[in-house]
C-alpha positions in Angstrom: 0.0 0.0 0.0 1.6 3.2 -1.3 0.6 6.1 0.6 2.1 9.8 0.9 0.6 11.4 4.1 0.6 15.9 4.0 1.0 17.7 7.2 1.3 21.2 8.7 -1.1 23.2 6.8 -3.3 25.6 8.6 -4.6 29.4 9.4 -2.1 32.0 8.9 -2.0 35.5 8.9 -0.6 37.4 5.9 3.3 37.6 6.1 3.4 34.7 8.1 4.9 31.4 7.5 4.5 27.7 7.6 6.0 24.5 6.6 4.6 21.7 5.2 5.9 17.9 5.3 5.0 14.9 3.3 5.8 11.6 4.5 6.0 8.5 2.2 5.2 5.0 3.5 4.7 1.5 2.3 5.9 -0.3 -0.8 6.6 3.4 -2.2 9.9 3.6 -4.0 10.8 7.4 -2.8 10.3 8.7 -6.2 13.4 10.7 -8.4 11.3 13.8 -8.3 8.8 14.9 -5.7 6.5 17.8 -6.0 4.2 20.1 -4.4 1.1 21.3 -6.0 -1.7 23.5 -4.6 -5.9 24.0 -6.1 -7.3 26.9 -4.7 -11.2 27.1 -4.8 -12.3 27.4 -8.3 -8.9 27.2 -10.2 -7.1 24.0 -11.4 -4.2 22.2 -9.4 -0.8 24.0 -10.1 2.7 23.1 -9.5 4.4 24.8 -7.2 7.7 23.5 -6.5 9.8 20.0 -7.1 12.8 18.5 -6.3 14.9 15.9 -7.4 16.6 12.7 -5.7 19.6 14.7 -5.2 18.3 18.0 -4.5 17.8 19.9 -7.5 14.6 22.2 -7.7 12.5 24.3 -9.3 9.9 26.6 -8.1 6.5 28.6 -9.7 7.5 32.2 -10.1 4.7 33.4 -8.1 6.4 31.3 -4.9 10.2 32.2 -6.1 12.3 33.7 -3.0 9.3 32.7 -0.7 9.0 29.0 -0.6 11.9 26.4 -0.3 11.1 22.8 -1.4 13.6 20.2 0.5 13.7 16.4 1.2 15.1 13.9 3.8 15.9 10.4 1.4 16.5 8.9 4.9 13.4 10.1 6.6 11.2 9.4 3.4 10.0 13.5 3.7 9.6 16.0 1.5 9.1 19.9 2.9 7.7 22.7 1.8 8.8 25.8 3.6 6.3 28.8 3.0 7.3 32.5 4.0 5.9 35.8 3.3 2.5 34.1 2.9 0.1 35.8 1.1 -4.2 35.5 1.1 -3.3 34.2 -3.1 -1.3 31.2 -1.2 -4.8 30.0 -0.1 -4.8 26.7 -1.3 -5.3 22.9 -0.3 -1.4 21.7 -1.2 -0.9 18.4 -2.0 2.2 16.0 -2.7 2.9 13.8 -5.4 5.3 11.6 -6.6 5.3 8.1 -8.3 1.9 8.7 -9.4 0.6 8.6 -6.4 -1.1 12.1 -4.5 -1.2 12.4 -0.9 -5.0 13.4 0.9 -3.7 17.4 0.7 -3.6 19.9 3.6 -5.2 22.8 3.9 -3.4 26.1 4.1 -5.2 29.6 4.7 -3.8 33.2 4.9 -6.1 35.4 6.1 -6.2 38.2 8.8 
């Protein structure tokens, strides 16, 4: 049973930060490239950042300088570090990677 479990998401004021973590269990093979993507109410699921096996990433450019994708091989976790949070980064975020998604977590900025 592959599963990839989101945590960390939550109510945030604007400005603030957060950081998400993704945690892969069972048979998974801890894929080359793991991302985070985000669906805001309304609008189609986006990428926002991804990473590579050996640390290579690449970001949206409306998270650039504000978010910092990261990953533990050895823990099996992936991590989304979100600063300067903005009401726009209002968004369920989810994790993927070897086709499979994690649930998502929730993340609100709001005063």
């Amino acid at each position: 049973q592959v599963q990839l479990v989101e945590s960390g998401g939550g109510l945030v004021q604007p400005g603030g930060s957060l950081r998400l973590s993704c945690s892969a269990s069972g048979s998974i093979w801890f894929s080359y490239i793991m991302s985070w993507f985000r669906q805001a109410p309304g609008k189609e699921r986006e990428l926002v950042a991804d990473i590579t096996r050996v640390g290579v990433t690449s970001y949206a450019d409306s998270v650039k300088g504000r978010f910092t994708i990261s990953r533990d091989n050895a823990k099996r976790t992936v991590y989304l570090e979100m600063n300067s949070l903005k009401s726009e980064d209002t968004a369920v975020y989810y994790c993927y990677g070897s086709g499979v998604w994690g649930q998502g977590t929730q993340v609100t900025v709001s005063s």
